[in-house]
PDB file of the backbone (N, CA, C, O) and the ligand in Angstrom, with CONECT records:
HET     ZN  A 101       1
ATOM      1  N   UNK A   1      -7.129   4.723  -5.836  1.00  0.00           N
ATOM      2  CA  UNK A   1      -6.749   5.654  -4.769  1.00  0.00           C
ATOM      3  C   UNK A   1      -5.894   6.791  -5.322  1.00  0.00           C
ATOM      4  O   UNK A   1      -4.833   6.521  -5.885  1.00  0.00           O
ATOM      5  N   UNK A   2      -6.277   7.955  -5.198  1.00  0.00           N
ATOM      6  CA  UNK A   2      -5.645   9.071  -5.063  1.00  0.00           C
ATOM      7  C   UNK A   2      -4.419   9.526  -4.517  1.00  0.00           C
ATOM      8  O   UNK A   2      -4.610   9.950  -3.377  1.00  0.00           O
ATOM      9  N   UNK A   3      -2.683   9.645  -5.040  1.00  0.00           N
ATOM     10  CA  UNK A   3      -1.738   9.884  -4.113  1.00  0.00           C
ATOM     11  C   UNK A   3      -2.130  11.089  -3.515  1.00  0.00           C
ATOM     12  O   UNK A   3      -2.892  11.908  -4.030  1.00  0.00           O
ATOM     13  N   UNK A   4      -1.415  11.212  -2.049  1.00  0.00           N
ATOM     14  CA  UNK A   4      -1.868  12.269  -0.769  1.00  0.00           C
ATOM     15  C   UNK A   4      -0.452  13.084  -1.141  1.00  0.00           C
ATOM     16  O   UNK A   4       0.736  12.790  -1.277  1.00  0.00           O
ATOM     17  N   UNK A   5      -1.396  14.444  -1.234  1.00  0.00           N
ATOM     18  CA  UNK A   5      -0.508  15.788  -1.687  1.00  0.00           C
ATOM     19  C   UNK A   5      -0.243  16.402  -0.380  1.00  0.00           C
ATOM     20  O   UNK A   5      -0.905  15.775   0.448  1.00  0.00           O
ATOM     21  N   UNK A   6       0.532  17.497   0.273  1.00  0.00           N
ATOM     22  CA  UNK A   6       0.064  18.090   0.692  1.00  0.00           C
ATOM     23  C   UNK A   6       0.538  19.359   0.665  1.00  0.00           C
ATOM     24  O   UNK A   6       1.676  19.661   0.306  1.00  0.00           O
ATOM     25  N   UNK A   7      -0.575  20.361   1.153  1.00  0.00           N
ATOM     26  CA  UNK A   7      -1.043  21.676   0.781  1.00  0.00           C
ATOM     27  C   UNK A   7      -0.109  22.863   1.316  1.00  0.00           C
ATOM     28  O   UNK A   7       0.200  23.225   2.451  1.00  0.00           O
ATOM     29  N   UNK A   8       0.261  23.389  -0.156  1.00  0.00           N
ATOM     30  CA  UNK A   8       1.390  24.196   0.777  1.00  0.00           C
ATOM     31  C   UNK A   8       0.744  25.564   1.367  1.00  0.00           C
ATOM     32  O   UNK A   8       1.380  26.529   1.790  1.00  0.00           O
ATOM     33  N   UNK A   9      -0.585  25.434   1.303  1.00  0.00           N
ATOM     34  CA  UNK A   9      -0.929  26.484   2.606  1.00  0.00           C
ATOM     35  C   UNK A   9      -1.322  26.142   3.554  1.00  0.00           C
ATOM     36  O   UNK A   9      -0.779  26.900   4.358  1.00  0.00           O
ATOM     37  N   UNK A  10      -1.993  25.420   4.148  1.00  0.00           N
ATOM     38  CA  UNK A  10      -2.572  24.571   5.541  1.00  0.00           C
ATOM     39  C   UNK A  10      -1.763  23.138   5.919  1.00  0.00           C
ATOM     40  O   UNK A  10      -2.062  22.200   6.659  1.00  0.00           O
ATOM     41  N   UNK A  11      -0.439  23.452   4.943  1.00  0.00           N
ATOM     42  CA  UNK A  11       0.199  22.146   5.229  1.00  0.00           C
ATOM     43  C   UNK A  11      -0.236  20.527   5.243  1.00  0.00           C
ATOM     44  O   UNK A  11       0.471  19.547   5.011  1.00  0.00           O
ATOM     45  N   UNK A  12      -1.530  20.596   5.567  1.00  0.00           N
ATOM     46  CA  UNK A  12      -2.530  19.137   5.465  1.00  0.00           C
ATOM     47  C   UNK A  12      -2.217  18.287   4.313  1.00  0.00           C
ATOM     48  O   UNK A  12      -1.650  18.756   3.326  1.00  0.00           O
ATOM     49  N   UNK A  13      -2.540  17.133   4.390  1.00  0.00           N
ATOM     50  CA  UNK A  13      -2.392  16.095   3.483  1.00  0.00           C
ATOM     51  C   UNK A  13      -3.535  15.895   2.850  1.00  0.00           C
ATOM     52  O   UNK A  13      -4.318  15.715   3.783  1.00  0.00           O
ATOM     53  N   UNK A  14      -4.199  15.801   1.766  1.00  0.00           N
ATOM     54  CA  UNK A  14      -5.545  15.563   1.005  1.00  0.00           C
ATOM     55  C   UNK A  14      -4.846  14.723  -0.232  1.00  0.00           C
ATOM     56  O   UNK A  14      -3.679  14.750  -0.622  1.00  0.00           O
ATOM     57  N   UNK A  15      -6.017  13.941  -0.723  1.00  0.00           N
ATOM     58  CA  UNK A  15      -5.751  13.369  -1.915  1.00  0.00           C
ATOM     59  C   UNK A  15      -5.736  14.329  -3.252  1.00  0.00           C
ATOM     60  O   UNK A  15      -6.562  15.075  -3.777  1.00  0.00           O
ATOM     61  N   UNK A  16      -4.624  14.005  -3.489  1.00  0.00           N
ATOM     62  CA  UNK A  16      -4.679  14.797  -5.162  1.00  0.00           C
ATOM     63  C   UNK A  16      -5.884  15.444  -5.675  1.00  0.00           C
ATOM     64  O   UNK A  16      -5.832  16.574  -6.160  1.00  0.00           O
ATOM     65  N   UNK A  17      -6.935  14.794  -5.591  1.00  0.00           N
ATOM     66  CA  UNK A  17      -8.615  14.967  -6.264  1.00  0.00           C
ATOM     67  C   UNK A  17      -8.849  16.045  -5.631  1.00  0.00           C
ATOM     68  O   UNK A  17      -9.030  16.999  -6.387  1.00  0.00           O
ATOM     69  N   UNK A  18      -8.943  16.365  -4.127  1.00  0.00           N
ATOM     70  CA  UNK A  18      -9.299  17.612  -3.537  1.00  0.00           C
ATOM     71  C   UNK A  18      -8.116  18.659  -3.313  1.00  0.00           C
ATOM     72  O   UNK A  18      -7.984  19.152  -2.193  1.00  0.00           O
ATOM     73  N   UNK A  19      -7.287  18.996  -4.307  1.00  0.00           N
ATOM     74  CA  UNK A  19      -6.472  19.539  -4.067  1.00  0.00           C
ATOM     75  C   UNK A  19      -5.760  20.116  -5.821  1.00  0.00           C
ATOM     76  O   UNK A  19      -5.363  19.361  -6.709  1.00  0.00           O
ATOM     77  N   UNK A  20      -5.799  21.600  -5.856  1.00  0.00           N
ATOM     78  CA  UNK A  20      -5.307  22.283  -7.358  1.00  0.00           C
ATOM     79  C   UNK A  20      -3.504  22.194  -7.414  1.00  0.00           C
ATOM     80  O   UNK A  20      -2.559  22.520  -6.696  1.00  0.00           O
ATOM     81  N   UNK A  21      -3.685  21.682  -8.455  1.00  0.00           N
ATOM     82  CA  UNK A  21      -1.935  21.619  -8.814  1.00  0.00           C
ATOM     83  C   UNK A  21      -1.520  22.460  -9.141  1.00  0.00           C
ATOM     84  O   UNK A  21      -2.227  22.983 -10.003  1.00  0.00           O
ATOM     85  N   UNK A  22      -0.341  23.176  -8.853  1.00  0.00           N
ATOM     86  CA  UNK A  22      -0.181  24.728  -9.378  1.00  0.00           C
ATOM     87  C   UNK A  22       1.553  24.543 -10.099  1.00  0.00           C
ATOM     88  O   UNK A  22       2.310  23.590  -9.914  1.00  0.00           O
ATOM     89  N   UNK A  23       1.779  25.625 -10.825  1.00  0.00           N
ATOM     90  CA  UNK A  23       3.338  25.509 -11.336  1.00  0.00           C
ATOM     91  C   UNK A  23       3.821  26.663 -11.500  1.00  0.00           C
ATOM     92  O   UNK A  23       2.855  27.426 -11.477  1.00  0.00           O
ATOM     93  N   UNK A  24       4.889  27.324 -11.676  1.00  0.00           N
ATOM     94  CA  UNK A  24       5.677  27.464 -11.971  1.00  0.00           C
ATOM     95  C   UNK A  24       6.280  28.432 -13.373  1.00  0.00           C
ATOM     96  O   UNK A  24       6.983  27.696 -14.066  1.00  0.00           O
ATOM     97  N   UNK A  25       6.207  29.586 -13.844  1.00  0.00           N
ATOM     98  CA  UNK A  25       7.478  29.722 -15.476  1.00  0.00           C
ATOM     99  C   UNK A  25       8.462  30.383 -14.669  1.00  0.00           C
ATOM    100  O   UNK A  25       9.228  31.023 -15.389  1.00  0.00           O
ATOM    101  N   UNK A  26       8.762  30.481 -13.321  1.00  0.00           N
ATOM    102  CA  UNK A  26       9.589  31.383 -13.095  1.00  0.00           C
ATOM    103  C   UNK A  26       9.116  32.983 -12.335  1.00  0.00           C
ATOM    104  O   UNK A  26       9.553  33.393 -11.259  1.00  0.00           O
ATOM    105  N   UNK A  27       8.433  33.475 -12.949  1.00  0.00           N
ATOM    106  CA  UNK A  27       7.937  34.681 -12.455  1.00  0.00           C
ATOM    107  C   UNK A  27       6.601  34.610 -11.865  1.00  0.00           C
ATOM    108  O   UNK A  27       6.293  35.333 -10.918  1.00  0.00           O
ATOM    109  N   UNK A  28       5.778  33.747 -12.400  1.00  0.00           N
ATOM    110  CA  UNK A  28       4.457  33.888 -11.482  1.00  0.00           C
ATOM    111  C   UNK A  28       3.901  32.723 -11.107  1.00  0.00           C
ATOM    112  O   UNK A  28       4.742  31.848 -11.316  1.00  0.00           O
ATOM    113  N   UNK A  29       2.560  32.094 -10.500  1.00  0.00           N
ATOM    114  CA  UNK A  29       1.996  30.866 -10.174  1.00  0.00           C
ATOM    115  C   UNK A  29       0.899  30.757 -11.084  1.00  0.00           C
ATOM    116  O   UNK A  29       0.289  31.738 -11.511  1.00  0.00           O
ATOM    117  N   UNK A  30       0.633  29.516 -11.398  1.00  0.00           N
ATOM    118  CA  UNK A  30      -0.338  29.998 -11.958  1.00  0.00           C
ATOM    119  C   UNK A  30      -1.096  27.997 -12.109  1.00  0.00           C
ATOM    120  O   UNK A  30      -0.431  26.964 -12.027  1.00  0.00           O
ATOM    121  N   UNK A  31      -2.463  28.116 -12.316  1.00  0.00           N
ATOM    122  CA  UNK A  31      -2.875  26.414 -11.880  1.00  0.00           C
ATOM    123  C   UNK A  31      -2.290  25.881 -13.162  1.00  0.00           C
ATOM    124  O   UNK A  31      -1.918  26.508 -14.154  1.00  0.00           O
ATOM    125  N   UNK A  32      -2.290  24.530 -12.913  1.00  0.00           N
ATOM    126  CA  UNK A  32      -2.333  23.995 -14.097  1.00  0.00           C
ATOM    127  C   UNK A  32      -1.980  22.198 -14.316  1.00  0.00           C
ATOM    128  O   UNK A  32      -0.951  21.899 -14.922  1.00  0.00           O
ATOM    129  N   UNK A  33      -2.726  21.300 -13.884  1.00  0.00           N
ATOM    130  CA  UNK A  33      -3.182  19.789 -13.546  1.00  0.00           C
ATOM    131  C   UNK A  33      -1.951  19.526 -14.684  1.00  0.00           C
ATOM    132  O   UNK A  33      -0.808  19.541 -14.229  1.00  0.00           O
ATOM    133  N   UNK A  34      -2.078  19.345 -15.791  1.00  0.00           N
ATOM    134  CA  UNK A  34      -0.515  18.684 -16.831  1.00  0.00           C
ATOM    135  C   UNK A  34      -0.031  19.420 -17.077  1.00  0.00           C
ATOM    136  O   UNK A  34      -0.229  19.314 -18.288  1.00  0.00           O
ATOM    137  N   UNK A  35       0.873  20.708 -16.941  1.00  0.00           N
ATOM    138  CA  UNK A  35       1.512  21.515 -16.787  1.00  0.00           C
ATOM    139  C   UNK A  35       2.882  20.608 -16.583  1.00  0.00           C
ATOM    140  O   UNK A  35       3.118  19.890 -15.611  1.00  0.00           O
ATOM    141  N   UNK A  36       3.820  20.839 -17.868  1.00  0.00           N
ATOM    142  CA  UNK A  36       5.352  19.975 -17.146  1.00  0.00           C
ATOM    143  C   UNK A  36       5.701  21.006 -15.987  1.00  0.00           C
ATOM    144  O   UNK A  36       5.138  22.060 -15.688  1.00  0.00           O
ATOM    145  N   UNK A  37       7.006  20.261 -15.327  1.00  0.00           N
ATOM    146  CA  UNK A  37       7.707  20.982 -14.702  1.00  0.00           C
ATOM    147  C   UNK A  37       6.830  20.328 -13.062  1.00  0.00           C
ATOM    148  O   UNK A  37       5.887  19.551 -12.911  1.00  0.00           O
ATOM    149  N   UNK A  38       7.722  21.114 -12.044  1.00  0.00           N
ATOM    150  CA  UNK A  38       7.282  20.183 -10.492  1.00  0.00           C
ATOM    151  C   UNK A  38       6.425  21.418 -10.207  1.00  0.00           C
ATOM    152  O   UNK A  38       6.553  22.577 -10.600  1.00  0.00           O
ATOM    153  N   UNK A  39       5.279  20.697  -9.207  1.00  0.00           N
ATOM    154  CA  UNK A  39       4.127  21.167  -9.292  1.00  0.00           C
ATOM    155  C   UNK A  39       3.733  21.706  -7.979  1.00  0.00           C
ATOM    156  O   UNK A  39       4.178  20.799  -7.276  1.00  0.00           O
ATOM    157  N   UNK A  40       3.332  22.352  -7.346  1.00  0.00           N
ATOM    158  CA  UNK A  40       2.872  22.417  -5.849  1.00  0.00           C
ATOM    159  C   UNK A  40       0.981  22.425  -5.913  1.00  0.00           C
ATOM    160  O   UNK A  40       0.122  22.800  -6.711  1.00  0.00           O
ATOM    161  N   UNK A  41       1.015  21.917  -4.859  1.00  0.00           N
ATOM    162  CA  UNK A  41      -0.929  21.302  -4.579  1.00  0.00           C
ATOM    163  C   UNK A  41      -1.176  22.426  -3.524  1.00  0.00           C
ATOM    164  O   UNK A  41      -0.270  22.950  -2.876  1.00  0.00           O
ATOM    165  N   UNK A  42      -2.280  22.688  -3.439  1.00  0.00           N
ATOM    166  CA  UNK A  42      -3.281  23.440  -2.968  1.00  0.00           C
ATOM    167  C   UNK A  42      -4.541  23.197  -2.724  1.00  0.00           C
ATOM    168  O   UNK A  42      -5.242  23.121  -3.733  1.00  0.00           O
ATOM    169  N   UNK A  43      -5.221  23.005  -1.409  1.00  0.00           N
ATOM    170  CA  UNK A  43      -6.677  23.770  -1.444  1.00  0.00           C
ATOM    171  C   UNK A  43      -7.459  24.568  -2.485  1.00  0.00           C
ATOM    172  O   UNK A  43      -7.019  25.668  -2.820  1.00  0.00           O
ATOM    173  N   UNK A  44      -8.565  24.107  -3.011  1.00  0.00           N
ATOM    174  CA  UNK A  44      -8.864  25.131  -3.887  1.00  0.00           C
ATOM    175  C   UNK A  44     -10.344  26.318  -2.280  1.00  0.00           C
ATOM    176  O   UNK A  44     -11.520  26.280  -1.917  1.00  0.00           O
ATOM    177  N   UNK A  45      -9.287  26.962  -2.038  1.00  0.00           N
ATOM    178  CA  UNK A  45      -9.766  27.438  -0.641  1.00  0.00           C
ATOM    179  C   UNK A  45      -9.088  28.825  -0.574  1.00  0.00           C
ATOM    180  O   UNK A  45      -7.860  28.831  -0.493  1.00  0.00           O
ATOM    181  N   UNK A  46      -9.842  30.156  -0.602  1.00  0.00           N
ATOM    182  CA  UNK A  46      -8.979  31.537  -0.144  1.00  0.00           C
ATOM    183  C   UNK A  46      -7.927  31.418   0.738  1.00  0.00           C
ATOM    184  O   UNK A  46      -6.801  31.902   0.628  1.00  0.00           O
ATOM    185  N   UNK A  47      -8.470  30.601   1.797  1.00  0.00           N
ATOM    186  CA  UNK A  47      -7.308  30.617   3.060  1.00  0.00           C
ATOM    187  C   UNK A  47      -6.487  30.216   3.053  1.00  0.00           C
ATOM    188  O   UNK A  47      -5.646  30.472   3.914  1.00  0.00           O
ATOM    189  N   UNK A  48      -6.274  29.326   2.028  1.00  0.00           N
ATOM    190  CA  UNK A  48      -5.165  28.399   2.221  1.00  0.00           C
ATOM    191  C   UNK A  48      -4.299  29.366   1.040  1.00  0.00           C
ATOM    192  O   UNK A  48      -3.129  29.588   1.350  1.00  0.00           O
ATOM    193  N   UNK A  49      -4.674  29.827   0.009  1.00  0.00           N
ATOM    194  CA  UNK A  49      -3.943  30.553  -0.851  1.00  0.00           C
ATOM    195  C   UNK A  49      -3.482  31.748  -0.206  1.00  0.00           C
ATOM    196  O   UNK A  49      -2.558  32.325  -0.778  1.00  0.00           O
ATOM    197  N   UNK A  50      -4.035  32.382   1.140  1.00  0.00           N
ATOM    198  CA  UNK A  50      -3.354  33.430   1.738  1.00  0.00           C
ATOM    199  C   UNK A  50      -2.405  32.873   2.824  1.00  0.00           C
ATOM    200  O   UNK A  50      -1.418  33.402   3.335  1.00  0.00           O
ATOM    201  N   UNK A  51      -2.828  31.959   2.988  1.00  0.00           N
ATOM    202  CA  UNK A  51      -1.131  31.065   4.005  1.00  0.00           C
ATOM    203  C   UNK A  51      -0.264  30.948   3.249  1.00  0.00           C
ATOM    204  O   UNK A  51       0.827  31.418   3.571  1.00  0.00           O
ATOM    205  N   UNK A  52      -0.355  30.540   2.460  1.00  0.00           N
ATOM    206  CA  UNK A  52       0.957  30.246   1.257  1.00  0.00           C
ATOM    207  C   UNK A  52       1.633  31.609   0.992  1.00  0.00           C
ATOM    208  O   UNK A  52       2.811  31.899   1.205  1.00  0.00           O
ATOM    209  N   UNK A  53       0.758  32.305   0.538  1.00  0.00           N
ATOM    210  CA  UNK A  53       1.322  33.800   0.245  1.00  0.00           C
ATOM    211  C   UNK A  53       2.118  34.583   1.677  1.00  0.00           C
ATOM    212  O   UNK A  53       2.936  35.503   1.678  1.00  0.00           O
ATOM    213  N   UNK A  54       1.780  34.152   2.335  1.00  0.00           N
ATOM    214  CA  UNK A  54       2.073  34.741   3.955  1.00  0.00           C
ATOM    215  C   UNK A  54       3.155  34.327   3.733  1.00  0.00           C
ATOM    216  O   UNK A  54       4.041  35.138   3.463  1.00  0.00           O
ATOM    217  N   UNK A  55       3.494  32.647   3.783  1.00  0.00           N
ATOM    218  CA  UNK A  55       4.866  32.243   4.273  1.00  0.00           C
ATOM    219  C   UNK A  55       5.762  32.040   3.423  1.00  0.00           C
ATOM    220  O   UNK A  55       6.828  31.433   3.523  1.00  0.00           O
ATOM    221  N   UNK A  56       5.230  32.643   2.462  1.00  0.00           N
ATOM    222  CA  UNK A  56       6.405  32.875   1.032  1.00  0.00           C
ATOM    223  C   UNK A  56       6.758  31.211   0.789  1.00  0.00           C
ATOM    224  O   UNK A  56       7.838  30.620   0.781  1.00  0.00           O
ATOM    225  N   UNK A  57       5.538  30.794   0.620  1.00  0.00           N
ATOM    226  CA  UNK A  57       5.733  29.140   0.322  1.00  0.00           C
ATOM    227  C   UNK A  57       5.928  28.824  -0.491  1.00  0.00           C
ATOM    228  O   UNK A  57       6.358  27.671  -0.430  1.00  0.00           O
ATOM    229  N   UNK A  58       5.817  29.574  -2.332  1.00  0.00           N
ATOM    230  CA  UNK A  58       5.641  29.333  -3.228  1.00  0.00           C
ATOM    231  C   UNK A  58       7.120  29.163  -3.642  1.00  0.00           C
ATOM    232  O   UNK A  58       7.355  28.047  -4.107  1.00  0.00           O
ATOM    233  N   UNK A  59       8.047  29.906  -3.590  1.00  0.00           N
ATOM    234  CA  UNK A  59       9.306  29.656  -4.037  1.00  0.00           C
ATOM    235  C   UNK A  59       9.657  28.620  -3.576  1.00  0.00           C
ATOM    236  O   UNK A  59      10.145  27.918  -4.462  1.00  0.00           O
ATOM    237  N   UNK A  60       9.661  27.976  -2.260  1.00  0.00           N
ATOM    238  CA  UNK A  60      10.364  26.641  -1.570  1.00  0.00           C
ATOM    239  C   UNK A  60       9.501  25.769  -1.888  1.00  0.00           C
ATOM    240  O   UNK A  60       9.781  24.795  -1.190  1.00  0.00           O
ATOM    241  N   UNK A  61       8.118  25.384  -2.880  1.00  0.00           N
ATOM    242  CA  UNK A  61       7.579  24.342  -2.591  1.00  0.00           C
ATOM    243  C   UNK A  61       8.137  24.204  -4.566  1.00  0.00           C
ATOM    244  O   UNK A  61       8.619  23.196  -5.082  1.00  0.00           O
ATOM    245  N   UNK A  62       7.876  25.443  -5.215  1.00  0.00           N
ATOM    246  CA  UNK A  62       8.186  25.303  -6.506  1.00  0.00           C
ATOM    247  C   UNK A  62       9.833  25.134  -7.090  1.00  0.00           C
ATOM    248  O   UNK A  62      10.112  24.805  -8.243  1.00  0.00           O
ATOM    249  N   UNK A  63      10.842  25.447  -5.992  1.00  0.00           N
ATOM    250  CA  UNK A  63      12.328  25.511  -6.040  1.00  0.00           C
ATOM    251  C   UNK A  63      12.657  25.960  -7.138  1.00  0.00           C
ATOM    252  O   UNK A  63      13.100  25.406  -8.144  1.00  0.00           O
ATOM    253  N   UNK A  64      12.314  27.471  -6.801  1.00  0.00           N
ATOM    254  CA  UNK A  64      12.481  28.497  -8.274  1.00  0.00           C
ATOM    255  C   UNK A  64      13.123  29.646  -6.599  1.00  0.00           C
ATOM    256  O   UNK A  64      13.191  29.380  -5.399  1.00  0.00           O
ATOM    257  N   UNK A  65      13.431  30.782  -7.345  1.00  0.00           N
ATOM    258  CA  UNK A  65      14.123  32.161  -6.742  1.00  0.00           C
ATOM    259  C   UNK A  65      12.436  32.794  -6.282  1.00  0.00           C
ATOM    260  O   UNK A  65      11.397  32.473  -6.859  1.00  0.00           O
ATOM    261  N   UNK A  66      12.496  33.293  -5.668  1.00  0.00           N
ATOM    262  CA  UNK A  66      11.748  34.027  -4.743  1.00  0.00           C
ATOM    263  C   UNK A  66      11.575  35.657  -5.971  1.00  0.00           C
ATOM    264  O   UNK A  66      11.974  35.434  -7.114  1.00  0.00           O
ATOM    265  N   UNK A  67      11.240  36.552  -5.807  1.00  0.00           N
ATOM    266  CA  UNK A  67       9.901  36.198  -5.648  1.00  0.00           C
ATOM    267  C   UNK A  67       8.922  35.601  -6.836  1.00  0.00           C
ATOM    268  O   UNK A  67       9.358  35.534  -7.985  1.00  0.00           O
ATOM    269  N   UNK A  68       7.506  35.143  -6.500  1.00  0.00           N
ATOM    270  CA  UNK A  68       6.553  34.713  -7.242  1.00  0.00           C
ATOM    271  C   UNK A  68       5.823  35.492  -7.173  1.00  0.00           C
ATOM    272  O   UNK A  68       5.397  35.997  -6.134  1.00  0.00           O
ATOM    273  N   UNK A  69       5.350  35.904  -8.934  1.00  0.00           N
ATOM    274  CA  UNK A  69       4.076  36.431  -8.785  1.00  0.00           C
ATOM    275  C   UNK A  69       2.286  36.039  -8.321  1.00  0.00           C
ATOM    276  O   UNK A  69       1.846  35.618  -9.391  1.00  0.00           O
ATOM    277  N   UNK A  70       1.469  36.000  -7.602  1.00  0.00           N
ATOM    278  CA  UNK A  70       0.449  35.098  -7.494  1.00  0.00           C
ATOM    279  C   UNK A  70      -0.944  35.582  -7.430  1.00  0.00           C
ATOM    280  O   UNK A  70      -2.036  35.080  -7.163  1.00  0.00           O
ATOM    281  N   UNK A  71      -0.419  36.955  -7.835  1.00  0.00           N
ATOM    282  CA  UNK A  71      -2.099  37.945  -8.394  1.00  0.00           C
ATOM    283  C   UNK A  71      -3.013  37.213  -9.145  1.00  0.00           C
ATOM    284  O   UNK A  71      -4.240  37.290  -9.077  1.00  0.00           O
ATOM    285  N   UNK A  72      -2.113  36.252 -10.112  1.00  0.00           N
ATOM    286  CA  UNK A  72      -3.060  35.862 -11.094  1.00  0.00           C
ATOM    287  C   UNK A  72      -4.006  34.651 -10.573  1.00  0.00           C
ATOM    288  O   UNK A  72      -5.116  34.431 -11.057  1.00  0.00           O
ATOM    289  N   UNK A  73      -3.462  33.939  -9.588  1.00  0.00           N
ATOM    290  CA  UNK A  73      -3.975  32.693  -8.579  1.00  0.00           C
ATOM    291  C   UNK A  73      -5.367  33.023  -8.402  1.00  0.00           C
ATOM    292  O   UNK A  73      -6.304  32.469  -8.977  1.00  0.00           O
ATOM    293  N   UNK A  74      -5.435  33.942  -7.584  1.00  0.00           N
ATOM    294  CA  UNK A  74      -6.724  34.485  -6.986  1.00  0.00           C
ATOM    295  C   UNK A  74      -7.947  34.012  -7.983  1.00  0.00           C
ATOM    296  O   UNK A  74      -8.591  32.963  -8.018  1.00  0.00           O
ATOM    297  N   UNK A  75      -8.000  35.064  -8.683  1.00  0.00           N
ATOM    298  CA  UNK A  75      -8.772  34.808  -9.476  1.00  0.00           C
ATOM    299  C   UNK A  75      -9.018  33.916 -10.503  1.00  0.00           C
ATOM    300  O   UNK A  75      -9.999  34.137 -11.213  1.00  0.00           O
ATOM    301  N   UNK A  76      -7.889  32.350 -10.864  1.00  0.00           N
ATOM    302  CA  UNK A  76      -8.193  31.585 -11.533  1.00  0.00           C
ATOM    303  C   UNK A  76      -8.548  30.518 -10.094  1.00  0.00           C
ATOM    304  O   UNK A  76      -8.699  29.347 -10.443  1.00  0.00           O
ATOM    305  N   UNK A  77      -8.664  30.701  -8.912  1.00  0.00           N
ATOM    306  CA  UNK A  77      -9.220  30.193  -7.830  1.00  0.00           C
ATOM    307  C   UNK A  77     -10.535  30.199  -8.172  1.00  0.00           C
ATOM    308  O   UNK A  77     -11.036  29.212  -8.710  1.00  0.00           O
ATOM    309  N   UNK A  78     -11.266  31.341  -7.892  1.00  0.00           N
ATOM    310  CA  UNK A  78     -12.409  31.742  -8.204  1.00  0.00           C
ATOM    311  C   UNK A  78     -12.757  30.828  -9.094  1.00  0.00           C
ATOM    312  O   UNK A  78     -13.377  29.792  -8.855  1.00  0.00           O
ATOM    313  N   UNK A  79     -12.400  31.165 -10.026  1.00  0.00           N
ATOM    314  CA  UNK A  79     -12.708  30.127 -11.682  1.00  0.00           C
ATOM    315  C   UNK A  79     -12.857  28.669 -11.186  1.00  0.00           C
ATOM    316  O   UNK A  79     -13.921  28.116 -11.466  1.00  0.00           O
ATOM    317  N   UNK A  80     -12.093  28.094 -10.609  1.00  0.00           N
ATOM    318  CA  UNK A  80     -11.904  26.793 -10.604  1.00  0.00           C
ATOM    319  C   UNK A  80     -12.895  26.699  -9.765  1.00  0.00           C
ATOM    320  O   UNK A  80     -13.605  25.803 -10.222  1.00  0.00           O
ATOM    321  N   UNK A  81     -13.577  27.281  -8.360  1.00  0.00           N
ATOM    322  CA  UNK A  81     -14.092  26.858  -7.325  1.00  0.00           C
ATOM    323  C   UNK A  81     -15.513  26.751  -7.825  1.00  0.00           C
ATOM    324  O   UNK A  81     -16.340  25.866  -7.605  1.00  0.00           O
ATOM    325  N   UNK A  82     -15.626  28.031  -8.666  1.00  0.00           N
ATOM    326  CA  UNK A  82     -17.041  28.230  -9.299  1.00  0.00           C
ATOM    327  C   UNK A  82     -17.046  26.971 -10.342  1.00  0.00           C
ATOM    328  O   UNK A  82     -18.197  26.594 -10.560  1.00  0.00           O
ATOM    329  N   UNK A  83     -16.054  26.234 -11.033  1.00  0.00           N
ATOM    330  CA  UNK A  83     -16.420  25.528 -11.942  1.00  0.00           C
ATOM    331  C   UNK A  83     -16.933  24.196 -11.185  1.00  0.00           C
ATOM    332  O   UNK A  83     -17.972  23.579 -11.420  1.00  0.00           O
ATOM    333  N   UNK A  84     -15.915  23.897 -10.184  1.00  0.00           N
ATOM    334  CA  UNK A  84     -16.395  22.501  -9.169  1.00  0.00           C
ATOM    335  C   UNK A  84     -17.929  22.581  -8.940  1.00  0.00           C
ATOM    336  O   UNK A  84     -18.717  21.807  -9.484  1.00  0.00           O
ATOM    337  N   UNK A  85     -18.272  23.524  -8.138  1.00  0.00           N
ATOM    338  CA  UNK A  85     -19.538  24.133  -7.797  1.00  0.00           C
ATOM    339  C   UNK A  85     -20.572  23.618  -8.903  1.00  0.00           C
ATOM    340  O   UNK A  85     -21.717  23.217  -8.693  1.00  0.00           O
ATOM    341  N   UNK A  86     -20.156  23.682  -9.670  1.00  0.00           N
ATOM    342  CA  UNK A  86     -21.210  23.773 -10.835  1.00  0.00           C
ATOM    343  C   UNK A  86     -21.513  22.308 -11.245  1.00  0.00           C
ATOM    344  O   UNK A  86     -22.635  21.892 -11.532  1.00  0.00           O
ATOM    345  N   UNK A  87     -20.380  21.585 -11.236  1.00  0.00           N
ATOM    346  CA  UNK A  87     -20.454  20.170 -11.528  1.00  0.00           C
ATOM    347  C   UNK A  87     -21.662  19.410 -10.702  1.00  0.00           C
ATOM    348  O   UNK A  87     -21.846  18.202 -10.849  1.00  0.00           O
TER     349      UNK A  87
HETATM  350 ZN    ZN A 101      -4.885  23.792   2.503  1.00  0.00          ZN2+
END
C-alpha cells in the first residue's frame, strides 16, 4: 500500500503513486521523487498546479519564505505527464 499524500492543489488525498513529489532549493519548485529535503505532492494535473500557484501554497507546504519560483514546474509537468502516457 501506498502512503496517502495530499495535494497541495486540490487539497485531496491520493496515494503517493498518483501523485508528483516536488521540493524545494529555496528559490524555485521544481519535481523531484528522492530529492532530500521535505517534499510537497501534487497531481500530475494543470489544475491542480494552478491552485497551488493561486493560493501561494508552495511556501506553506515547502516551509521555506515566500516567494517560489514555479515557471519551471509547468513544463517539467508536461514532461512527466507525457512520460506516464507513454508507459
Ligand atoms: Zn490535486
Amino acid at each position: 500500500m501506498s502512503p496517502m499524500r495530499t495535494c497541495v492543489g486540490c487539497r485531496e488525498r491520493s496515494p503517493d503513486s498518483e501523485l508528483l513529489r516536488c521540493t524545494s532549493d529555496g528559490k524555485s519548485v521544481r519535481f523531484g521523487r528522492n530529492e532530500p529535503g521535505r517534499g510537497a505532492w501534487i497531481h500530475p494535473q494543470q489544475s491542480c498546479l494552478a491552485l497551488a500557484d493561486r493560493r501561494q501554497a508552495w511556501p506553506r507546504a515547502l516551509k521555506v519564505p515566500a516567494p517560489l519560483d514555479t515557471s519551471g514546474l509547468l513544463d517539467d509537468l508536461l514532461v512527466q505527464i507525457g512520460r506516464e502516457r507513454a508507459v
